[in-house]
C-alpha positions as CSV (number, residue, x, y, z in Angstrom):
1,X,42.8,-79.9,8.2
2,X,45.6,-79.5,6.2
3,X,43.8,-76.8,4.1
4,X,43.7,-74.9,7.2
5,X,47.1,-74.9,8.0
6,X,47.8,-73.8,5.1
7,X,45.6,-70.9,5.4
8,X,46.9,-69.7,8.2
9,X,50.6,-70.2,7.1
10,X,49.4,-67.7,4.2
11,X,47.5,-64.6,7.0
12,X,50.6,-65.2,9.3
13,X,52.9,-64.4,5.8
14,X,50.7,-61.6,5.8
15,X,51.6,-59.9,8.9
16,X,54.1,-56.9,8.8
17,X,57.7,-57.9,10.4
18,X,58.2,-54.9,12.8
19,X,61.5,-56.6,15.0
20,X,64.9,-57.2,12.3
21,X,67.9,-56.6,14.3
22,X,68.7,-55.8,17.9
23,X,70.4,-52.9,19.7
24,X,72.5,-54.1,22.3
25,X,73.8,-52.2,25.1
26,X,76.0,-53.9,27.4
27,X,74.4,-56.7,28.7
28,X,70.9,-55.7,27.5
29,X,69.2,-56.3,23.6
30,X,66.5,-54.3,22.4
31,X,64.5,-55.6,19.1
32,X,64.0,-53.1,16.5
33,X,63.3,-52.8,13.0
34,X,64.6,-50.8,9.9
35,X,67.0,-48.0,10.9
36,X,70.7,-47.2,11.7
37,X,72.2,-45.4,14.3
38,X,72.9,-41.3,13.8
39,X,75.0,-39.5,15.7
40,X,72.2,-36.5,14.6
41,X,68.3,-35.8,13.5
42,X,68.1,-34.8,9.9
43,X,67.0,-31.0,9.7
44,X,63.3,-30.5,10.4
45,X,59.9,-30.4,12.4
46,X,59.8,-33.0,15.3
47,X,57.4,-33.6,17.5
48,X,58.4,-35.5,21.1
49,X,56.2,-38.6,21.9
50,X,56.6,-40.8,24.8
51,X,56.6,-44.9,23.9
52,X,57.2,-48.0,25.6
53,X,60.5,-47.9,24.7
54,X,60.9,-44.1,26.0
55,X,61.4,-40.8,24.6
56,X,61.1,-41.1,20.7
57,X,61.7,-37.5,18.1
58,X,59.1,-38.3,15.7
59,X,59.9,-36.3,12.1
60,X,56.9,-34.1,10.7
61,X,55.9,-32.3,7.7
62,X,55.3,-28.4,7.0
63,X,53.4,-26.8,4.2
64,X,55.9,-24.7,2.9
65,X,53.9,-24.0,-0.1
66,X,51.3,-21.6,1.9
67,X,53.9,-19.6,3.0
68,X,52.9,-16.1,3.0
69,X,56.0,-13.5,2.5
70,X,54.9,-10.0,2.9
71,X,56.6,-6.7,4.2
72,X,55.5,-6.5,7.6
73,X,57.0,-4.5,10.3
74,X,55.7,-7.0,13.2
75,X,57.1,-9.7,11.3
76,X,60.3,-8.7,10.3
77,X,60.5,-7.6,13.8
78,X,60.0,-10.8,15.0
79,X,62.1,-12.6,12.3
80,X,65.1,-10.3,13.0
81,X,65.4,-10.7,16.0
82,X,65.4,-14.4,15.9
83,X,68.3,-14.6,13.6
84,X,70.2,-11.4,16.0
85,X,69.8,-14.2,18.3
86,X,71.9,-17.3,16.9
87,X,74.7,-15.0,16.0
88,X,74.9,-14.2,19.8
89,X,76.2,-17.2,21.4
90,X,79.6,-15.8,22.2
91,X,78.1,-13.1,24.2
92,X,76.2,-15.0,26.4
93,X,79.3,-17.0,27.2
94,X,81.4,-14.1,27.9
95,X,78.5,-13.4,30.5
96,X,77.9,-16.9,31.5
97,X,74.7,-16.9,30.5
98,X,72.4,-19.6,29.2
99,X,72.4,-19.4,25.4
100,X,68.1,-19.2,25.5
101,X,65.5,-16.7,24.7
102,X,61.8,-16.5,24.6
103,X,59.7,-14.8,22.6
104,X,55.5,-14.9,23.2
105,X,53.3,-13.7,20.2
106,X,49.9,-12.4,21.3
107,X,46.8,-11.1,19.3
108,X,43.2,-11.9,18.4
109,X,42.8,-15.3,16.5
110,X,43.8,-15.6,12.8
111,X,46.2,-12.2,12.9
112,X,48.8,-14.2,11.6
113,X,51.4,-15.6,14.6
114,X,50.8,-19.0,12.7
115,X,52.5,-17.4,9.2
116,X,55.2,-16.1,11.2
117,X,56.0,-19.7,13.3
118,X,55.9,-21.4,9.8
119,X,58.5,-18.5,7.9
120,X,61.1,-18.9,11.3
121,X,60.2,-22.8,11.1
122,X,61.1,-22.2,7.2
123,X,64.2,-20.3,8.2
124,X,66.2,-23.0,10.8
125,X,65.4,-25.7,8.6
126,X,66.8,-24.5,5.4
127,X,70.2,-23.7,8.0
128,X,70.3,-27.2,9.1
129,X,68.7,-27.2,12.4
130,X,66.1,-28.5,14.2
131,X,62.7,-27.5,15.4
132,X,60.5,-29.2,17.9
133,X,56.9,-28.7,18.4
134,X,55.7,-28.3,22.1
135,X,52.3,-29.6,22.7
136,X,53.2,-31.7,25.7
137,X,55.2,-29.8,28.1
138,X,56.6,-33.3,30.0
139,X,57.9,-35.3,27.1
140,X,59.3,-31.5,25.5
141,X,61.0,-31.5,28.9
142,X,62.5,-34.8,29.1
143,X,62.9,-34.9,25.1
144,X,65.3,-31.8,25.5
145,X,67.8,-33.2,27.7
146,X,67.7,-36.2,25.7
147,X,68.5,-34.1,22.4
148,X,71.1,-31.8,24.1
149,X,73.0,-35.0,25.5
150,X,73.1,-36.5,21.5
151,X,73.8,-32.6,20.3
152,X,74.8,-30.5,22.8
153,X,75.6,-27.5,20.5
154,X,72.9,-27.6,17.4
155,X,70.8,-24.6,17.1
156,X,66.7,-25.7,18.3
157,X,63.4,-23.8,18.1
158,X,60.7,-24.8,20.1
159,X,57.5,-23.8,19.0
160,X,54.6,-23.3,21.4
161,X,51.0,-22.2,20.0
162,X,48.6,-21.8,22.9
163,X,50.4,-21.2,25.6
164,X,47.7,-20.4,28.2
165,X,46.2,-24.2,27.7
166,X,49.3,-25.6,29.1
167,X,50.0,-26.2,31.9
168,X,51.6,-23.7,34.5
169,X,53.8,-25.4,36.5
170,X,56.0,-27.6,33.7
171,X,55.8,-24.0,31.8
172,X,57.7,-22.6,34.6
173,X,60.4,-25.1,34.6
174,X,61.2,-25.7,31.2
175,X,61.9,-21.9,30.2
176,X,64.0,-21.0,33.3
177,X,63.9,-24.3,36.0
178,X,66.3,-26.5,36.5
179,X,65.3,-28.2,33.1
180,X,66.1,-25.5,31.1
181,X,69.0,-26.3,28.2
182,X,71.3,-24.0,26.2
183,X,71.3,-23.0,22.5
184,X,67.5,-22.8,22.8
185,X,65.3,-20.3,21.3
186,X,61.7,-20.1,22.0
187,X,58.8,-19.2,20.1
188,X,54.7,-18.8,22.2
189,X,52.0,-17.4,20.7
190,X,48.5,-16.9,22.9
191,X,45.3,-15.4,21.7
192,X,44.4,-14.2,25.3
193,X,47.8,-13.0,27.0
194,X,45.1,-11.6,29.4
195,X,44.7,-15.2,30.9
196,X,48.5,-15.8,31.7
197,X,50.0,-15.0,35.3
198,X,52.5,-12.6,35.4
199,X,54.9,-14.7,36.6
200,X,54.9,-16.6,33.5
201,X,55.0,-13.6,31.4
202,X,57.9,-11.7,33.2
203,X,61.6,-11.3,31.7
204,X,63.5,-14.3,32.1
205,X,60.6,-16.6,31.4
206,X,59.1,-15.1,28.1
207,X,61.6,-12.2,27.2
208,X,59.8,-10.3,24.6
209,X,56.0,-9.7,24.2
210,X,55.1,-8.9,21.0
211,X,51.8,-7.7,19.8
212,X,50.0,-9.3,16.0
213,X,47.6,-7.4,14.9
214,X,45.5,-8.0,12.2
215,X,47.2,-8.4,8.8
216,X,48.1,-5.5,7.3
217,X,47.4,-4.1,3.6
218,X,50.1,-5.7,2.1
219,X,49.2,-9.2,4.1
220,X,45.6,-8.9,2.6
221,X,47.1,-8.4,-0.7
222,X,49.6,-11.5,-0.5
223,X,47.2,-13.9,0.6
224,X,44.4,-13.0,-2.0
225,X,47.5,-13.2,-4.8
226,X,48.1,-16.3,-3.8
227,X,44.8,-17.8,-3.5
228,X,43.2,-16.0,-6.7
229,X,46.0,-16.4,-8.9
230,X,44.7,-17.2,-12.7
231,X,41.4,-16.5,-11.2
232,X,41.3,-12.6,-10.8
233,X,42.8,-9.1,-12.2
234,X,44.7,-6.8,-10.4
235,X,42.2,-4.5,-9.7
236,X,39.5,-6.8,-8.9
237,X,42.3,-8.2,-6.1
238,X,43.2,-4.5,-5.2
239,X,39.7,-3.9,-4.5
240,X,39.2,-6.9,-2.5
241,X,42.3,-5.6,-0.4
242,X,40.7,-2.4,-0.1
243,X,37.3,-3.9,1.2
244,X,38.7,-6.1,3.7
245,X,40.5,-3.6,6.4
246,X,40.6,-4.8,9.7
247,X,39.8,-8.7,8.4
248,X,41.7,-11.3,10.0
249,X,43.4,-14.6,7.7
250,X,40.5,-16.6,9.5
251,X,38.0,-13.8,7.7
252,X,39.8,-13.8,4.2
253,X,39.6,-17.7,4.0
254,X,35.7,-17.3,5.1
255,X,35.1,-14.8,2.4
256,X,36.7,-16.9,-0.3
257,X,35.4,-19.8,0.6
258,X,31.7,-18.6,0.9
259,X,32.5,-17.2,-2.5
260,X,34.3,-19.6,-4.2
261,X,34.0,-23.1,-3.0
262,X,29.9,-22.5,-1.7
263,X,28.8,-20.0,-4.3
264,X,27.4,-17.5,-2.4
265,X,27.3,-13.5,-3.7
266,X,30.0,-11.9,-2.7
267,X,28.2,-8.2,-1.7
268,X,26.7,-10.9,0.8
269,X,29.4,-12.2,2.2
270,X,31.3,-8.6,2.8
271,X,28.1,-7.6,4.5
272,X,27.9,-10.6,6.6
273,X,31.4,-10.1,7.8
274,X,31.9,-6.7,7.9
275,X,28.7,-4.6,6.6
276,X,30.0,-3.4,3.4
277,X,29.4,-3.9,0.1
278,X,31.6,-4.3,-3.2
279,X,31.3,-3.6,-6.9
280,X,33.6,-6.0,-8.8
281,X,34.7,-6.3,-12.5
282,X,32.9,-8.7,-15.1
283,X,36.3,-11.0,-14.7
284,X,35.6,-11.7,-10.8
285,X,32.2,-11.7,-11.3
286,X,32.2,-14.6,-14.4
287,X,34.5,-16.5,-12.0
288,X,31.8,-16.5,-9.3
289,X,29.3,-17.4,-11.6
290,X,31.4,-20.7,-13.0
291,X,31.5,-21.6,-9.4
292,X,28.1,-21.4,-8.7
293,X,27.6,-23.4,-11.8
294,X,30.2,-26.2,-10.5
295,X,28.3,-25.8,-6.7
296,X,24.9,-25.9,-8.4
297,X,26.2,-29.5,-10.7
298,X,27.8,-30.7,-7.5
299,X,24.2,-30.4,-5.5
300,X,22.6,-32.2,-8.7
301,X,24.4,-34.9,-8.9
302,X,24.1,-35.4,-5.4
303,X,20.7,-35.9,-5.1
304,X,20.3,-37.9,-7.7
305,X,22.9,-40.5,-5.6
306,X,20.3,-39.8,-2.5
C-alpha cells in the first residue's frame, strides 16, 4: 500500500503546474500561470482565439526566409500604397474620417497575393506594429475592440486570405458596421472575386481591387535563384525562366519538385505542365541525375525495411 502511494505522489509530481499566481480585479481572482501584465503586444503575427477565459491574441510565426523580393509593378503597387496609407492619418482627421482602408487581391491561385501578404506582414513588423490574421470573422470582431481599448492608436493589419469562404454578413460589419475601428488597414485576397456580392466588393467596404496575375519574368527568375542556388548556372536558371511563361508559384514548385526531390526528366515535366520541351546544360543535367541517384537509394533502402 504504501508503495503505491508513493507512486502516485511521484505521476502527480509529474504533472505540469498551469495556475502560479492570480489576477485579481476588484472583488474577483482569476488563476493564471507564467506571465506579466503589458500595457502592449510585442510586434508581430497574432492570431485571435476564443477560450474559457475569453478573447485571447495568440503570437505566431512567419517564414521570413522565403521571402521573395522582386521588381514587380503589381506589387510595388500594392506595397506603396499601404505605406501612403499610415502616413495619412492626419488627413482623415481633418475629414473626420475613420483612419481604415481595404485593399482585396484577386487572381488565379498561386499568382503570388500570398508573397505580397508576407512582404507587407514583413514591413509592419519590422516598424513595430502589429498584424492579426483573420480566419474567424467573430473573434477578429470582438478581438479588435478588445485591442483598440488596450492601444487605441498602434498601427494594425488585418490579413484576410479567402475572402469569399467567409462569411457575408460578419464581413459586412467588420469593414464598415458599427464594429469597425480606426487606424486599421486591411488586406483580402480571393481567387474567385467572381463569387463575391457586389455589396461586399463596393467602395467603402473593400476600397481597392487589385488584380495578381501570374508572376512575371523577374518573379520566375527570383524564385528559381532562390531555390537552385549552388545547384544551377545562370544560364541553365535563365532558361528555366524563359520556359516557364505564364507558370504560376504553385507550377514552379511542381516542376522542381518533380525534378528534384522525385527524380523525374525534366523535358517531362515542362510537357506535362505546359507542352514544351527544354534543352539544359550538362551542370543542370548532372544535378538531376545525383537526384535520381539519391531518389533511386531512397526507394532501395525502403524496400528492403518492407
Amino acid at each position: 500500500m504504501i508503495k503505491v502511494l508513493e507512486e502516485g505522489k511521484e505521476q502527480m509530481s509529474e504533472i505540469k503546474q498551469i495556475f502560479k499566481q492570480y489576477l485579481t480585479n476588484n472583488n474577483m481572482s482569476q488563476p493564471m500561470g507564467d506571465g506579466s501584465l503589458s500595457k502592449k503586444l510585442d510586434a508581430g503575427i497574432y492570431s485571435i482565439v476564443q477560450t474559457m477565459q475569453g478573447i485571447m491574441f495568440n503570437k505566431i510565426g512567419t517564414k521570413t526566409d522565403e521571402l521573395l523580393k522582386f521588381e514587380d509593378p503589381t506589387q510595388n503597387t500594392i506595397l506603396h500604397e499601404m505605406d501612403d496609407f499610415w502616413k495619412r492619418k492626419p488627413q482623415y482627421d481633418k475629414m473626420k474620417f475613420l483612419h481604415n482602408r481595404a485593399l482585396l487581391m484577386y487572381g488565379p491561385p498561386g499568382s503570388g497575393k500570398s508573397s505580397i501578404i508576407q512582404l507587407a506582414i514583413e514591413d509592419l513588423v519590422k516598424q513595430g506594429d502589429i498584424v492579426f490574421i483573420g480566419k474567424d470573422i467573430y473573434n477578429l470582431v470582438n478581438g479588435l475592440k478588445i485591442f483598440r481599448e488596450v492601444e487605441p492608436n498602434r498601427r494594425c493589419l488585418v490579413i484576410m486570405e479567402d475572402i469569399d469562404e467567409m462569411g457575408e454578413h460578419a464581413l459586412l460589419q467588420l469593414l464598415d458596421g458599427s464594429d469597425a475601428v480606426d487606424n486599421i488597414m486591411y488586406l483580402g485576397t480571393t481567387n474567385y472575386i467572381d463569387r463575391l456580392p457586389a455589396r461586399v466588393l463596393r467602395p467603402g467596404r473593400f476600397d481597392r481591387k487589385i488584380e495578381v496575375s501570374y508572376p512575371p519574368k523577374s518573379g520566375r527568375e527570383a524564385y528559381f535563384k532562390a531555390k537552385l542556388k549552388g545547384i544551377s548556372t545562370p544560364e541553365d536558371i535563365q532558361k528555366l525562366v524563359d520556359a516557364t511563361d505564364g507558370f504560376s508559384f504553385g507550377h514552379l514548385r511542381e516542376l522542381l519538385t518533380s525534378v528534384f526531390c522525385l527524380g523525374q526528366d525534366l523535358n517531362y515535366v515542362l510537357k506535362r505542365l505546359s507542352g514544351s520541351g527544354l534543352e539544359v546544360s550538362a551542370t543542370l543535367k548532372t544535378s538531376i541525375i545525383k537526384s535520381k541517384k539519391i531518389q533511386a537509394a531512397f526507394k532501395c533502402e525502403a524496400k528492403k525495411l518492407v
